[in-house]
N, C-alpha and C positions, 0 to 999 in steps of 0.2 A: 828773638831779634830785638834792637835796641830802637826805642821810641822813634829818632831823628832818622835813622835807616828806615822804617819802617811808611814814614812820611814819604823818603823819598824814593820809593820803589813803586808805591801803590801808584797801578794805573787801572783806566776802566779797560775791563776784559770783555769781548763782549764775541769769542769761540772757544768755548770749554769742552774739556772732555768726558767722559761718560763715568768716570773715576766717583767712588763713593765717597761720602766726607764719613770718617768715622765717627761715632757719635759722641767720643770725649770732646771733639774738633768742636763739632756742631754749640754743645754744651758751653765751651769757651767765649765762640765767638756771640751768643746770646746772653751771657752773663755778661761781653763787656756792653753790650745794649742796656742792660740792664742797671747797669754802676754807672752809670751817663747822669751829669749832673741834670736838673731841671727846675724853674722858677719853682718857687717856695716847697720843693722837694716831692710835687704832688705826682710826678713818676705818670704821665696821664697818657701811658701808651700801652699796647698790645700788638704781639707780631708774631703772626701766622706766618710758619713752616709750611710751605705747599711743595709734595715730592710727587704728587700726582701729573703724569706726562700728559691728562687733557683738559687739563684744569689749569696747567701751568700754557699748555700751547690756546685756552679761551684767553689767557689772561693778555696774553699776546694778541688779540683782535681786540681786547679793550686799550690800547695804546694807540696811539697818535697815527693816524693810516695802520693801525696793524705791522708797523715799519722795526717794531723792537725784539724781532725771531728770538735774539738772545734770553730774554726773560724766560722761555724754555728750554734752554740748555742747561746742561751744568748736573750736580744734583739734585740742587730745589731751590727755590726762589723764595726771598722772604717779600711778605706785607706788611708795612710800618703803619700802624693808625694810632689816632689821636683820639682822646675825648675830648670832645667838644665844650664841653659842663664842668668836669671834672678836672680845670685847670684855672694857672690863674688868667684871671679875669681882666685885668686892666695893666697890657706888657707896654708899657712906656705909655697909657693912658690912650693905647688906640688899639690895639689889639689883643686876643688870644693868643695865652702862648706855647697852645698845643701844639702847630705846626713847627716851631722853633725846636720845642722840647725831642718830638720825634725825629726829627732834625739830627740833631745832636746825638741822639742815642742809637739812629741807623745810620751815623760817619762812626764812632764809637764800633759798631758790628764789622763795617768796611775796615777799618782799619784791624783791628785784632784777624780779620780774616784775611790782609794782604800778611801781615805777622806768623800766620799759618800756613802763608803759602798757597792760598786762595784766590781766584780774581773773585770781583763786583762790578758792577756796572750803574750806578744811579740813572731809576726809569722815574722822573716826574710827570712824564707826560703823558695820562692817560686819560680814560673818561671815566671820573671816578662813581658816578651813578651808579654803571656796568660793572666796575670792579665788586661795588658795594650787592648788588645783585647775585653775582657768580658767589662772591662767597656769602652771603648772608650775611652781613656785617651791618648790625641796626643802627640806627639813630641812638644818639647824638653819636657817635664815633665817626670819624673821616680818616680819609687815605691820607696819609702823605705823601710817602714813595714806597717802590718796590725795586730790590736786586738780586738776578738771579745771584747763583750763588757756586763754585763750583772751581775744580782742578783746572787753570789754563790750558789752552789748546794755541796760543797765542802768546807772547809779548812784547804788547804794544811800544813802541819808540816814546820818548822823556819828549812831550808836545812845548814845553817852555812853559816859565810864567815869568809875570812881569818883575822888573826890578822893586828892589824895596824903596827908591827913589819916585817910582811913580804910585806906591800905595801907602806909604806912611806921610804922615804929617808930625808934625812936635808943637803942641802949644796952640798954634791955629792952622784954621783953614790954608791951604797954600795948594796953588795949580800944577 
């Protein structure tokens, strides 16, 4: 599937089917995580494959009220972490730019995986303590996001987005 098609098809899935991803599929969509650029190339991430159905359904009580069922659907959900250390250090002189970097590199995974014909779903919202708990994921490393991962059972409607009129500027600031 062609880049620009591939931008405009991806929607969040969030009823998949029971359907396995095969594992050249799986291999794909983790390498283009993988080739995801990041400040000074320090690559400062790790991401857990969970196909465990009570580990994938705890991970779903560590989200926002427990409200994200989807994150155990599908065939397995990925966990995107960051190190915390092991990035750089000073991203525009105010922050870490682990979370940016994972960022990047599980949109990088969403995408290659709508290109396969795959939904995603972006879960930011959990208690990442509890996530960091269930799987044993130490210090310094942090969640960023998780998506389940999996064959549609669904296709969501094109929700809109804004004009380029209200999100570019040229030269300056302008309302």
């Amino acid at each position: 599937m062609e880049l620009y098609e591939t931008l405009s098809i991806r929607r969040s899935v969030r009823k998949f089917s029971d359907r396995m991803i095969a594992p050249e599929i799986l291999e794909r969509v983790l390498d283009a995580g993988r080739l995801a650029p990041s400040a000074v190339n320090l690559q400062p991430w790790k991401f857990m494959v969970i196909r465990s159905p009570e580990t994938r359904r705890a991970l779903v009580e560590c989200t926002r009220g427990g409200k994200q069922a989807h994150l155990a659907m599908g065939d397995l959900c990925i966990v995107a972490c960051g190190h915390e250390e092991d990035c750089y250090q000073r991203q525009g002189n105010y922050m870490k730019s682990f979370a940016m970097d994972v960022a990047i590199a599980l949109d990088h995974m969403m995408l290659a995986a709508a290109a396969e014909g795959l939904g995603t779903c972006w879960i930011g919202a959990f208690n990442e303590e509890a996530v960091k708990e269930l799987l044993q994921i130490p210090n310094p490393w942090r969640v960023v996001g998780m998506t389940p991962l999996g064959y549609p059972a669904e296709s969501p409607p094109f929700r809109g987005r804004k004009g380029m009129q209200e999100i570019v500027c040229y030269e300056k600031w302008e309302e």
